[in-house]
C-alpha positions as CSV (number, residue, x, y, z in Angstrom):
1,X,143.0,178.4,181.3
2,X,146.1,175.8,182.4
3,X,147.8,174.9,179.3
4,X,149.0,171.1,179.2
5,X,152.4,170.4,179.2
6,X,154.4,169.3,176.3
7,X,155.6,165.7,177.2
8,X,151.3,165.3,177.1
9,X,150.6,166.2,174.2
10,X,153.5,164.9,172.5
11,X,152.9,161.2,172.7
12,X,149.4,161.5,171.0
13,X,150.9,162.9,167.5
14,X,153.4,160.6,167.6
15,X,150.6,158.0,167.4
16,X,148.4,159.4,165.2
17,X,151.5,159.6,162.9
18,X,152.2,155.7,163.3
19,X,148.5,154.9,162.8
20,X,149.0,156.2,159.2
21,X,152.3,154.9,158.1
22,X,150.8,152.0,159.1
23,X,147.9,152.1,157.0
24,X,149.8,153.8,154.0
25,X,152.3,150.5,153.9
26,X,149.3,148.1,154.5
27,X,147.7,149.3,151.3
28,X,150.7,148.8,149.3
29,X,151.5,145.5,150.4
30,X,147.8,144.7,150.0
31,X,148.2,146.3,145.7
32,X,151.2,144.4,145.7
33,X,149.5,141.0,146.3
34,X,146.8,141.9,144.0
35,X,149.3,142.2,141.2
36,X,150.7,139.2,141.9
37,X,147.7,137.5,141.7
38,X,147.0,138.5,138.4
39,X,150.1,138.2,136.9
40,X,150.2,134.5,138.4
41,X,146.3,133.4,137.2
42,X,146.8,135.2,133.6
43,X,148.5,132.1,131.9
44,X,146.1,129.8,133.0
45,X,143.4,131.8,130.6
46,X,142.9,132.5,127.4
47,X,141.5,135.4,126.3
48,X,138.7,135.2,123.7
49,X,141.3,136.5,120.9
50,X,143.6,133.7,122.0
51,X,141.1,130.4,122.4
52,X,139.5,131.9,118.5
53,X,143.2,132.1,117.9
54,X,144.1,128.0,118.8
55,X,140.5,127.0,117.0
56,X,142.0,129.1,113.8
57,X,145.4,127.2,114.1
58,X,143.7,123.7,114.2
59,X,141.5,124.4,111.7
60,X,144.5,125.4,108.6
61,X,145.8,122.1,110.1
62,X,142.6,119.9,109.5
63,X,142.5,121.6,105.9
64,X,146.0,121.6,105.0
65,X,146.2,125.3,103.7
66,X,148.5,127.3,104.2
67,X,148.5,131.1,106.0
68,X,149.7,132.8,102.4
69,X,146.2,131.0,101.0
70,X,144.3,132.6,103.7
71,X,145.4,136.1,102.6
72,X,142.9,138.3,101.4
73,X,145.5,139.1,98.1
74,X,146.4,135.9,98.3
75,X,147.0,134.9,94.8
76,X,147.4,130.4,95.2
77,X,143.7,131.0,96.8
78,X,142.1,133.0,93.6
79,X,144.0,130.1,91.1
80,X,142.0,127.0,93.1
81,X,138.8,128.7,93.2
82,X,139.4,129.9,89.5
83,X,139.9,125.8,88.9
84,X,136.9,124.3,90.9
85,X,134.3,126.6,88.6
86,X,136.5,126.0,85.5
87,X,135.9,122.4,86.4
88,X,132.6,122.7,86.9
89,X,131.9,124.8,83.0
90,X,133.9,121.8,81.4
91,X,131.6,119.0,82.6
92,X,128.6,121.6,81.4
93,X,130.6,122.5,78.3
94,X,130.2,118.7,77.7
95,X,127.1,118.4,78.6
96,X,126.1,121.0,75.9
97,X,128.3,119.4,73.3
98,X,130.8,122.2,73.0
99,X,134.0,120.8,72.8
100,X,135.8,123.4,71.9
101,X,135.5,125.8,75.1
102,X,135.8,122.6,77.6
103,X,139.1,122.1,75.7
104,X,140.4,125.4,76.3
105,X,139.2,124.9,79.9
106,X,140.9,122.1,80.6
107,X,144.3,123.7,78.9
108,X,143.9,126.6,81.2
109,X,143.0,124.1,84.0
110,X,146.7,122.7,83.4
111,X,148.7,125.8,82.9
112,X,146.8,126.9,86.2
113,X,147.9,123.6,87.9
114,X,152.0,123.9,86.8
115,X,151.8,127.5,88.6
116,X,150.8,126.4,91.7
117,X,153.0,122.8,91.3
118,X,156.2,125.0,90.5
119,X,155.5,127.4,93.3
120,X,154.9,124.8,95.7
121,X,157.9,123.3,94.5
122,X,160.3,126.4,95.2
123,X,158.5,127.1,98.7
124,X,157.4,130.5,97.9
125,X,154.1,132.2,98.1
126,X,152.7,133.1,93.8
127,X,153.4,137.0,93.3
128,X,150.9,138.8,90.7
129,X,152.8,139.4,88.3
130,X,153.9,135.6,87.5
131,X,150.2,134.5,87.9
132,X,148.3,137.6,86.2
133,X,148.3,136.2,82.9
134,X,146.8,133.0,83.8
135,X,144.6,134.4,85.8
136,X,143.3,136.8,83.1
137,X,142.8,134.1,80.6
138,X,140.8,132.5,82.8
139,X,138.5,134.7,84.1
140,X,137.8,135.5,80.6
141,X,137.0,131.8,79.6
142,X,134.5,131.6,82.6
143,X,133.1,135.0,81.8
144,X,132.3,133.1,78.1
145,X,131.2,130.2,80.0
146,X,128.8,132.6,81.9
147,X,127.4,134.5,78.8
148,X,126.4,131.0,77.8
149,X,124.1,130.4,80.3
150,X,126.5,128.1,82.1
151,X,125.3,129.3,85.3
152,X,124.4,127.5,88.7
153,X,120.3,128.2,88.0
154,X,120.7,126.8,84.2
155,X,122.6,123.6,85.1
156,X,120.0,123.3,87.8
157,X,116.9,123.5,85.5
158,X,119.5,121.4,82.6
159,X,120.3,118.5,85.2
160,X,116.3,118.9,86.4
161,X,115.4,117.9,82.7
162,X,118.2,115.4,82.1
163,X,117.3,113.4,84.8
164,X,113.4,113.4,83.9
165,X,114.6,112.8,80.5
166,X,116.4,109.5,81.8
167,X,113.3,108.6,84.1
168,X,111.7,108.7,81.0
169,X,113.6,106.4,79.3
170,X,114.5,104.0,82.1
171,X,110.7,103.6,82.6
172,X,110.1,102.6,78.7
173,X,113.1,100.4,78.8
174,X,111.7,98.7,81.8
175,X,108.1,98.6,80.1
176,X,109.7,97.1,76.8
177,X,111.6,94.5,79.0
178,X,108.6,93.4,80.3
179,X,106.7,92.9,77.2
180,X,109.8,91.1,75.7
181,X,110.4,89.5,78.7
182,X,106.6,88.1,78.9
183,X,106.6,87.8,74.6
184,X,109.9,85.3,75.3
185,X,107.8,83.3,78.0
186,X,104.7,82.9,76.3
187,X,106.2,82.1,72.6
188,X,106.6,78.3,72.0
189,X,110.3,78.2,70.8
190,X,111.0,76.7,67.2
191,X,112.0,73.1,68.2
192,X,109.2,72.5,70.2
193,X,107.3,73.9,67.5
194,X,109.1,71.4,65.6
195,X,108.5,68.3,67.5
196,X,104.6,69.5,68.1
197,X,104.3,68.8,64.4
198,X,106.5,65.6,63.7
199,X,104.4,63.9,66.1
200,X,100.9,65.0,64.7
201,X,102.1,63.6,62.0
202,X,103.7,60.3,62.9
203,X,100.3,60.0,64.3
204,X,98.7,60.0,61.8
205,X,101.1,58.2,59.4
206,X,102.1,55.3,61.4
207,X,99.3,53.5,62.4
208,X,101.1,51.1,64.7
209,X,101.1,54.2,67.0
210,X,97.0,53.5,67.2
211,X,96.9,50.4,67.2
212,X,99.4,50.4,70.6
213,X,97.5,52.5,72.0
214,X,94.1,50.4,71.2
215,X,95.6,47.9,73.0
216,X,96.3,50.2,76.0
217,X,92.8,50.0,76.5
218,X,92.8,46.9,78.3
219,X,94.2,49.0,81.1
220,X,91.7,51.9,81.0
221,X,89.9,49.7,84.6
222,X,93.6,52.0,86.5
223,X,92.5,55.4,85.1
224,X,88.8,54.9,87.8
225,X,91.2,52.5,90.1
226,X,91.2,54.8,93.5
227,X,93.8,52.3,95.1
228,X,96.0,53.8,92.9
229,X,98.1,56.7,92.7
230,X,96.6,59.4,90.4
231,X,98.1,62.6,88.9
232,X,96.5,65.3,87.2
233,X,98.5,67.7,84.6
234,X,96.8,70.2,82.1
235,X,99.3,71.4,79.4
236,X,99.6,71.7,75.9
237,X,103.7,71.5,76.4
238,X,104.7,67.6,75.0
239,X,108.1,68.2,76.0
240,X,107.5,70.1,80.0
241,X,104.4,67.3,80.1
242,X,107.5,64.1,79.9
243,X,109.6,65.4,82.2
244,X,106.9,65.6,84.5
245,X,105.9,62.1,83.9
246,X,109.5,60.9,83.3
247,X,110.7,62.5,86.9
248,X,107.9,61.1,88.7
249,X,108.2,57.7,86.9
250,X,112.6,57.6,87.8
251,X,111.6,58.2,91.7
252,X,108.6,56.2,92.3
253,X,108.8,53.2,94.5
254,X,106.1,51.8,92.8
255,X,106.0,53.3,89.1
256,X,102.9,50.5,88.6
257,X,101.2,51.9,91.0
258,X,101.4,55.7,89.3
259,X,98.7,56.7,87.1
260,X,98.9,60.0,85.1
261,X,95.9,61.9,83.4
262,X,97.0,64.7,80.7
263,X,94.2,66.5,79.6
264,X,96.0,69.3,76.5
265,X,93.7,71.0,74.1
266,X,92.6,69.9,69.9
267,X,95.8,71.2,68.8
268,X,98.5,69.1,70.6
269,X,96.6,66.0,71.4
270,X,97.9,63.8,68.5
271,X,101.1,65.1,69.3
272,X,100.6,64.3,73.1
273,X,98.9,60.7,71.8
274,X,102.0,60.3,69.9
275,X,104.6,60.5,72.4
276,X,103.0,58.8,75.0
277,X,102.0,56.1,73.1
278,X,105.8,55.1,71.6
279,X,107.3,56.4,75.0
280,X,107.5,54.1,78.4
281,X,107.6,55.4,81.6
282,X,109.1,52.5,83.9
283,X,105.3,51.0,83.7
284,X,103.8,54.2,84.3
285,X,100.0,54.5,82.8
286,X,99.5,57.5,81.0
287,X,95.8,58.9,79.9
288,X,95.6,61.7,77.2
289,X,92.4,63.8,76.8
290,X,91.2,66.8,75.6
291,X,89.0,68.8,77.2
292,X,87.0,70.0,73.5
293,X,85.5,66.8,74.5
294,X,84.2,67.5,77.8
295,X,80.1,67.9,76.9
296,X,80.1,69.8,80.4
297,X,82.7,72.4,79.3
298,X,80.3,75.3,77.9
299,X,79.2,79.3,78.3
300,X,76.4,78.3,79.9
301,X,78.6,76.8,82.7
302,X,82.0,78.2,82.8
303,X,82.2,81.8,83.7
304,X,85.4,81.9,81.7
305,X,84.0,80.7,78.7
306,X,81.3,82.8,78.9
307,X,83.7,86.3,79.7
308,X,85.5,84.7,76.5
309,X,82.3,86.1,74.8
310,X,82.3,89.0,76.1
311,X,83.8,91.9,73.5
312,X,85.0,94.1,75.9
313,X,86.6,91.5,77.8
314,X,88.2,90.1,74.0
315,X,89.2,93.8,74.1
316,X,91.1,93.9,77.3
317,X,92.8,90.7,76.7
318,X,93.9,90.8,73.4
319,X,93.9,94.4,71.8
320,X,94.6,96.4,75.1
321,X,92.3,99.0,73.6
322,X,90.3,99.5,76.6
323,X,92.5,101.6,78.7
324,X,94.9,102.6,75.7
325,X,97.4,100.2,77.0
326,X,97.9,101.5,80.2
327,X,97.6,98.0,81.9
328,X,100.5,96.1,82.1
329,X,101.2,93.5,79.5
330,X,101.1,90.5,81.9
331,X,97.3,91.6,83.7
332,X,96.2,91.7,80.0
333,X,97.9,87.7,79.1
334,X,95.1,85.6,77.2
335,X,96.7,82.4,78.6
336,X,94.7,83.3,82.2
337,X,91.7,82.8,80.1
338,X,92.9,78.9,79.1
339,X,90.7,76.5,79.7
340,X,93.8,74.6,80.8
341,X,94.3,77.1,83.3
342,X,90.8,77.0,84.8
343,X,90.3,73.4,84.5
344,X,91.5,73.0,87.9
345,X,88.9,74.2,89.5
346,X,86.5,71.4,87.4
347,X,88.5,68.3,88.6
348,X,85.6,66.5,90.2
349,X,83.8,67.0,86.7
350,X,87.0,65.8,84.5
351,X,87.3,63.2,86.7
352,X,84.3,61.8,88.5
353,X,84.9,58.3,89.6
354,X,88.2,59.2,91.5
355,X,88.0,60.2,95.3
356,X,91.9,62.2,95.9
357,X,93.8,63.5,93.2
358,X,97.6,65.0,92.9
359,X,97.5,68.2,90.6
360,X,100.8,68.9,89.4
361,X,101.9,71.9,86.7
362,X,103.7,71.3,83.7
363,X,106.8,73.5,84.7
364,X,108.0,71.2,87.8
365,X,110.6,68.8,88.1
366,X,109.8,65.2,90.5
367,X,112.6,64.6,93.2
368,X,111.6,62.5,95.1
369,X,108.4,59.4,95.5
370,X,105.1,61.1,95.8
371,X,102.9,58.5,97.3
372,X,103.1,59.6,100.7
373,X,100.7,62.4,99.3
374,X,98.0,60.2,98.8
375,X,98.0,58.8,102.9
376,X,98.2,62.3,104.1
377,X,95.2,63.4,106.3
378,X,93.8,66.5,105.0
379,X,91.7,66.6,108.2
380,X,88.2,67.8,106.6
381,X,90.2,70.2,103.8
382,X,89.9,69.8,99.9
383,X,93.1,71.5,98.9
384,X,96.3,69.9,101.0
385,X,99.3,73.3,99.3
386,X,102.4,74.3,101.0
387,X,101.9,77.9,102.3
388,X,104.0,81.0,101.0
389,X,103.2,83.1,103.7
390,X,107.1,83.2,104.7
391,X,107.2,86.6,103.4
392,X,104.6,89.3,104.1
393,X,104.2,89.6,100.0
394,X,102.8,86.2,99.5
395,X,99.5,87.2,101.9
396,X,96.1,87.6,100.8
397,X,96.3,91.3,100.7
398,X,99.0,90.9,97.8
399,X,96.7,89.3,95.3
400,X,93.3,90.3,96.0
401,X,92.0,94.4,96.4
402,X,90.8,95.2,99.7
403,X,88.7,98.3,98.5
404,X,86.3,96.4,97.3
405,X,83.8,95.9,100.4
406,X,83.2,92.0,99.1
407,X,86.8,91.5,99.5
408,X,86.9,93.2,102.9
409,X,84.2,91.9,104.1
410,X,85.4,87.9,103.5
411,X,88.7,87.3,103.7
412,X,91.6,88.4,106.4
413,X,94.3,90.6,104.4
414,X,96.8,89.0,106.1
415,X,95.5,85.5,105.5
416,X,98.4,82.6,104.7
417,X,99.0,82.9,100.6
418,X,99.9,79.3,99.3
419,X,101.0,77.7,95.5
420,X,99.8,76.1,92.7
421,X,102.0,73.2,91.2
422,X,101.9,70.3,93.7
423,X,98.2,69.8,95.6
424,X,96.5,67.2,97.1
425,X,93.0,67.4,96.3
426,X,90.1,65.9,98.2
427,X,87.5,64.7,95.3
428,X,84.7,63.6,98.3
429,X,84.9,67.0,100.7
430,X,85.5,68.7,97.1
431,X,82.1,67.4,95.9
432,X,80.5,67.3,99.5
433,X,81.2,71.5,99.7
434,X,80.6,72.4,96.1
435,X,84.2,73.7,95.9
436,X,83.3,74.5,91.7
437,X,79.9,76.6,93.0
438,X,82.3,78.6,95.3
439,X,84.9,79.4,92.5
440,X,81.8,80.0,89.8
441,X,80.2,82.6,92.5
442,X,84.0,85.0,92.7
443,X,84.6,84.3,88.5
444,X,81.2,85.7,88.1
445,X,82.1,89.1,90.8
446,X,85.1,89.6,88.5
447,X,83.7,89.9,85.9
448,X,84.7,93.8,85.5
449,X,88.3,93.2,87.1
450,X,87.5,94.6,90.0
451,X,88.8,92.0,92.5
452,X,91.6,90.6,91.3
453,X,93.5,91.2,88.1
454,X,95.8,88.3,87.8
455,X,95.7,84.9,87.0
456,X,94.0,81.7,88.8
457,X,96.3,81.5,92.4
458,X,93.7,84.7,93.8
459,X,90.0,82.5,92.4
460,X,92.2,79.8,94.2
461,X,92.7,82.3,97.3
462,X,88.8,82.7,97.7
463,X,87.5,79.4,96.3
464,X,89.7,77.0,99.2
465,X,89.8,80.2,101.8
466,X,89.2,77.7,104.6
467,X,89.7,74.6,102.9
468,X,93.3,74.3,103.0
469,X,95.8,72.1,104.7
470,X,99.4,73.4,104.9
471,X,101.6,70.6,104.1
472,X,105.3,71.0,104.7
473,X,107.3,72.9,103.2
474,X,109.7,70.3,101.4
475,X,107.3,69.0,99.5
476,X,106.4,71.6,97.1
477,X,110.2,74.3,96.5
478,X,109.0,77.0,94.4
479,X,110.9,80.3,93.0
480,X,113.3,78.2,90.4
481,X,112.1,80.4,87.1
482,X,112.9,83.4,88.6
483,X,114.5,83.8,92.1
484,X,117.8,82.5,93.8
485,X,116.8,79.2,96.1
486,X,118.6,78.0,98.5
487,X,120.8,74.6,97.7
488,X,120.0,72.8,100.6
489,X,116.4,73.6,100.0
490,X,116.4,72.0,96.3
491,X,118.5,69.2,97.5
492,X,115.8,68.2,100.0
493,X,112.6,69.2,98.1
494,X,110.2,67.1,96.8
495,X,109.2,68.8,93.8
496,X,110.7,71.7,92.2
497,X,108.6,74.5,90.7
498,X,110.3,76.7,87.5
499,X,107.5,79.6,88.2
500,X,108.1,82.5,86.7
501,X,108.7,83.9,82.8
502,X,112.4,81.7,83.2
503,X,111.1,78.1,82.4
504,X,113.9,75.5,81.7
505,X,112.9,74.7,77.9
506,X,113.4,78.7,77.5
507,X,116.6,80.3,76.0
508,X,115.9,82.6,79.2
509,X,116.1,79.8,81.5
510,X,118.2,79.9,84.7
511,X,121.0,78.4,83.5
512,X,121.9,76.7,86.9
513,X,119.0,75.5,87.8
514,X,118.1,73.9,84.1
515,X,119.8,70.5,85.0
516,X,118.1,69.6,87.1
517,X,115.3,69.3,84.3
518,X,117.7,68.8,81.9
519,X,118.4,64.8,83.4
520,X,115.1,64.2,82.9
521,X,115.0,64.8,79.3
522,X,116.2,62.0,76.6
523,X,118.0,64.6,73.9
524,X,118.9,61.3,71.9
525,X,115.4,60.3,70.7
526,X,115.7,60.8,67.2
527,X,112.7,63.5,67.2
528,X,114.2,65.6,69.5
529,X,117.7,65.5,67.6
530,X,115.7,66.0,64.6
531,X,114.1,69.1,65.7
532,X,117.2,70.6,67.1
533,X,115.5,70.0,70.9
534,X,118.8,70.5,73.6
């Protein structure tokens, strides 16, 4: 075989040779950029050691330690938490009544404190040796503390019973406030007391008093006179009963045209004769009764008189011994048993040759003249209230109990609530609807206290449910015996209503709102300087 000649095969090793080199420096240079490119991306990254690292820094900054207090031996760090629980054990220590170990507490507390002050001071981290004293005497102290049972599970259960213990007492001391609170309202003070009795007897002693008041009777054709304005009031209280009269007498247009009717029970009504009768009123004619006269007024036809009878009902209201006192003091009040309470719902009866009527309570103050009343069209109603509905709390379903199916079954729970104090009463629709039949058929369901519990606004609720006309609001402010009221509101109210325990003849009165009863009061009539009345 021909061999080739050497300048052939020469020129293909020389290639084969450059192919490689070629290659070879092509991979380094390629290495080369790859190192680069780390090298250049690595700052822009944290690793997961540096980013916990930054977190770590900002949080000693939010906290304001320091990196010696975050030592495992670090010796500032063992002092504080030594301090907090040492803290802790003194307010227990206390708590427990022994002084003498929260006193040495608190000294180690202090010596603990100047160690950490003076080495804050000098800018140098604690050493042992200063500190192991201190710390020493202290662990001891809370090792005591412990072996007393001051431990986180003791003060738990401790703190559990001192604040049942203080439920406790807050709920009696809030029970005995009510019961004073009530006794204060429903106690006649001593000067009224006082004047009560001067005037039953200056009834009886002076006998010009009668003989006035004989002579009165020449005006007895006003009391049945239904062009007339006539007022209602049932009280036994002389002194709330004048201002009422007085207040309405002061802003009357016409005070001739005014006509009051008191009806008060056996025991005041010399004493309301009395005062009445050597009083005047700007020409104001006042009646007196009392309703022991009323023929009418018996158990065979008041409900309340015949509950009054009943022993488990004299039980309930006056001994409490039914439930062993568990109902509150002002559902058990004998005074929502007063016939002067109830007798508004008889008003037809007390009064039956009148056709509209005003009814006004003995705890309200007279603003402003009440004859527009008397012209305003009740269209059809009997009762002519303001409503109290502002608030969801004054609606039926406050007063009355919407278990009972009778209840449910009548009467919208969220029905508009409206006030006693000032109404207009409609003596022909009243007597036309047998508005007394209606109130005698709910007394008679309640008989076990099983529809309402309180007072004579929820037999009012059901006996004029549907036979109400609101009237506006301004005639009739209530809330001045025991709530703030607006200013502008009493400036432009009609009559003002002292409801609640906080009536203005009470030592407990609101003392900013009693001048405005106050002015209607004469505390320079001899009787009422003599009885100490101001």
């Amino acid at each position: 075989m021909r061999r080739r000649g050497p300048d052939f095969r020469r020129p293909a090793r020389r290639r084969l040779s450059n192919v490689f080199w070629l290659t070879l420096i092509g991979l380094l240079i390629l290495l080369f950029i790859v190192f680069l490119s780390r090298d250049s991306h690595q700052p822009t990254s944290r690793s997961p050691y540096t980013k916990k690292s930054f977190r770590h820094d900002r949080t000693i900054e939010g906290l304001n330690v320091t990196e010696e207090m975050l030592s495992p031996d670090s010796v500032a760090r063992q002092l504080n938490d030594q301090i907090s629980l040492a803290k802790a054990f003194v307010v227990i220590a206390k708590e427990s009544n022994n002084l003498q170990l929260a006193w040495e507490l608190s000294a180690q507390i202090r010596n603990s404190q100047i160690l950490l002050s003076n080495a804050a001071l000098r800018r140098t981290p604690l050493t042992t040796g200063e500190s192991e004293t201190t710390i020493r005497d202290m662990a001891l102290l809370l090792y005591q503390a412990q072996q007393l049972h001051y431990d986180s599970a003791t003060m738990i259960m401790r703190l559990k019973a001192k604040i049942q213990g203080l439920e406790e007492q807050m709920n009696s001391v809030n029970e005995k406030s009510s019961k004073f609170g009530q006794i204060a309202a429903e106690e006649v003070p001593k000067s009224l007391y006082c004047l009560g009795v001067r005037l039953t007897t200056e009834w009886f002693k002076n006998s010009n008093l009668q003989r006035i008041l004989h002579d009165k009777r020449q005006l007895a054709a006003k009391l049945e006179d239904n062009n007339l304005n006539h007022f209602c009031v049932f009280s036994d209280n002389v002194l709330a009963t004048s201002v009422v009269v007085n207040s309405t007498a002061l802003n009357s247009k016409d005070p001739g045209k005014v006509v009051f009717h008191l009806v008060t029970d056996e025991v005041n009504y010399a004493a309301m004769k009395a005062w009445f009768t050597m009083n005047s009123f700007r020409g104001v004619t006042v009646d007196v009764q009392k309703f022991e006269d009323f023929s009418w007024l018996n158990a065979s036809y008041v409900p309340v008189l015949k509950q009054l009878q009943d022993s488990e009902t004299q039980s309930y209201y006056f001994s409490g011994s039914i439930d062993d006192g568990r109902t509150p003091i002002k559902f058990r009040n004998p005074k929502y048993l007063s016939m002067l309470n109830h007798l508004r719902f008889y008003i037809p009866e007390v009064f039956p040759a009148l056709k509209k009527v005003v009814f006004l309570d003995d705890d309200i103050v007279v603003q402003k003249d009440l004859s527009p009343l008397f012209s305003i069209d009740l269209n059809g109603n009997v009762n002519g209230a303001v409503e109290t509905c502002m608030e969801t709390f004054h609606r039926y379903h406050k007063y009355l109990n919407y278990s009972h199916p009778l209840i449910r079954a009548h009467f919208d729970p969220d029905a508009c609530g409206w006030a006693f104090g000032m109404n207009v009463f409609d003596l022909v629709e009243w007597r036309k609807r047998d508005v007394t039949g209606i109130y005698h058929y709910w007394q008679e369901k309640n008989v076990d206290r099983t529809l309402w519990k309180l007072g004579t606004l929820p037999p009012g609720l059901l006996t004029f449910y549907g036979l109400t006309q609101p009237l506006d609001l301004s005639w009739h402010v209530l809330g001045l015996g025991y709530t703030n009221v607006d200013p502008h509101v009493i400036e432009n109210g009609a009559v003002l209503h002292f409801n609640g325990n906080s009536k203005p003849w009470l030592k407990i009165g609101m003392e900013k709102y009693k001048p405005l009863w106050d002015k209607y009061v004469d505390y320079g009539h001899p009787l009422l300087q003599q009885c100490n009345v101001h």
